[in-house]
N, C-alpha and C positions, 0 to 999 in steps of 0.2 A: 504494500500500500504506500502511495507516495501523497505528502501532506505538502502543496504547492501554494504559496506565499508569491507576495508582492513588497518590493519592500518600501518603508513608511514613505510619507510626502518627503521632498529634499527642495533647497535651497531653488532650484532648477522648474521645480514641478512650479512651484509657488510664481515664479516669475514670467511663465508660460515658457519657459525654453524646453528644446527636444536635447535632452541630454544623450542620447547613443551612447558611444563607446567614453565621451567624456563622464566627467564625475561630480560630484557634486552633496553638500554634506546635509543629513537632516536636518529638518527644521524640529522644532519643539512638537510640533503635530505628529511630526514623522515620528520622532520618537517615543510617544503617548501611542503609537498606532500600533510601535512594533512589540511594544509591552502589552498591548490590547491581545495582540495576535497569539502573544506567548502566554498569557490566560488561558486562553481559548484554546489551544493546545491542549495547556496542562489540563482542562477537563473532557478534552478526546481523545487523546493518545493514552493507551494504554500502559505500554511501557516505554515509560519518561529514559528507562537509565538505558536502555540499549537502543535507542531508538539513534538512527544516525540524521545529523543535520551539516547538510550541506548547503554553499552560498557561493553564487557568483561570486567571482573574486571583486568586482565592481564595489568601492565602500561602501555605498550606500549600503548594496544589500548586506555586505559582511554586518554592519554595525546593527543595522535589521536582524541579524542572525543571531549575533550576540547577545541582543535585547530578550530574542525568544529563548536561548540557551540559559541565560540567566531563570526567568520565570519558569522553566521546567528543573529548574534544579541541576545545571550540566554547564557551569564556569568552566573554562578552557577553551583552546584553538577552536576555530570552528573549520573544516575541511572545505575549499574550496575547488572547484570546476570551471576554467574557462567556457564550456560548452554553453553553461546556463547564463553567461554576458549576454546582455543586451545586446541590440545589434545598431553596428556601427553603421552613422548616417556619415562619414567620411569627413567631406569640407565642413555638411552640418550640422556637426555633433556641437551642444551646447548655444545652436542660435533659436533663436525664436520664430514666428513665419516671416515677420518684416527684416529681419536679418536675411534669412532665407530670399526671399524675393529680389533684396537689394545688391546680393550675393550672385544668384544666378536667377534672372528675370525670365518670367515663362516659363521656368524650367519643370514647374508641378503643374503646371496647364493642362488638364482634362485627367489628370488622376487622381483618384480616390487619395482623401487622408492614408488608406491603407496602403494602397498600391504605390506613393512615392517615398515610404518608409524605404523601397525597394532599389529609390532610384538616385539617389546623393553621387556626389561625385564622387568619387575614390568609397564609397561604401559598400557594403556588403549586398549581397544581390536575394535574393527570396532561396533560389536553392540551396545552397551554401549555408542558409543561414538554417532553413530548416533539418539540412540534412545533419547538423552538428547535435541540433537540441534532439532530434530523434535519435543520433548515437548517443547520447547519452541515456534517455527515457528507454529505450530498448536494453541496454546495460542493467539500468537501476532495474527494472520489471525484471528482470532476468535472473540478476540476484537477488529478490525476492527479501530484502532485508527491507524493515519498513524503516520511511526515510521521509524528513521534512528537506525540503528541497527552496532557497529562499532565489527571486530571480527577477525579472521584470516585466513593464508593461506589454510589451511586444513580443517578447519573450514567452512571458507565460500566456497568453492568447493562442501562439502557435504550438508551446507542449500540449495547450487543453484539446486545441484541434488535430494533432495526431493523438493523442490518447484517445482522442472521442468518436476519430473518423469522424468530425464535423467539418465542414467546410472553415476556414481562417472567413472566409467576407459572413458566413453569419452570425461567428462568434463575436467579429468588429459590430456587426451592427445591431448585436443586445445590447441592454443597456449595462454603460461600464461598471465594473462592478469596483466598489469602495478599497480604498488601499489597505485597510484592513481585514478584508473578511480572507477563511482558506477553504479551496478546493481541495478538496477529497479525490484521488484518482484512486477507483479499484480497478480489480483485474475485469478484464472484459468490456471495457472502454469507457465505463461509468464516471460519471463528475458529479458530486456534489459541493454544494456551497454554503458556507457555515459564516456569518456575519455575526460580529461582537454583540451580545446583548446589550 
């Protein structure tokens, strides 16, 4: 079973910038969210001490990681994954849309918010990025160890739509869901979603 997180609001989020592969540090929300999370945990995970938690190496979500590590009772290193990074919008990691626009004009012209995630200059491309998070998610399912997994917006959209055999464009167009609540992936393509009381 794998326990998929988002990690809290950061500096970036608050400002309206698309952070990708840049970084950027929580804000006080963010950090109020990641301690929400790790609550929320600690009343669904059954077993707190063997349970492995894993985080984008990306700070936010490490420090995300930590937050919940703490409220399960599990202080120490927390084991990171490049695979679970966000994915890099290239030239425009850490700009905002009028950054973007002023940067490269037209350049998002007739594509979906979703679809030009795909298309940054020097960024990372949709198969590439998928194919990395499903080597991991195929790994993790594979060794069968249950695992809180902390990662990001984009990120975690496209773990849920290969775990779920969902389409990526219908998962973008429910409604987004709060930076604190965790997805549940069970065996057999299942998501559920557990929002802080």
């Amino acid at each position: 079973m794998i326990w998929l997180v988002r990690h809290g609001q950061t500096e970036f989020n608050r400002e309206g910038r698309y952070q990708g592969a840049a970084d950027s540090a929580l804000t006080e929300l963010g950090r109020e969210q990641g301690r929400r999370m790790g609550l929320l945990l600690s009343k669904l995970v059954e077993d707190r001490e063997s349970i492995r938690i894993v985080s984008s190496p990306l700070g936010r979500a490490r420090h995300t990681a930590e937050l919940i590590a703490l409220s399960l009772g599990r202080p120490g290193p927390i084991e990171t994954d490049p695979r679970l990074a966000e994915i890099s919008l290239g030239q425009w990691d850490g700009l905002t849309d009028e950054d973007i626009e002023g940067h490269s004009p037209g350049a998002r012209d007739g594509l979906s918010r979703l679809d030009w995630f795909f298309h940054g200059p020097d960024g990372e491309r949709f198969d590439g990025f998928a194919a990395r998070l499903g080597d991991w998610l195929d790994e993790t399912v594979k060794a069968g160890a249950p695992t809180i997994a902390v990662s990001h917006g984009v990120a975690g959209a496209v773990l849920r739509s290969l775990h779920g055999g969902t389409s990526l464009q219908d998962i973008w167009r429910a409604q987004s869901p709060p930076q604190d609540c965790v997805f549940r992936l069970h065996a057999g393509g299942q998501i559920i979603q557990f929002d802080p009381d």
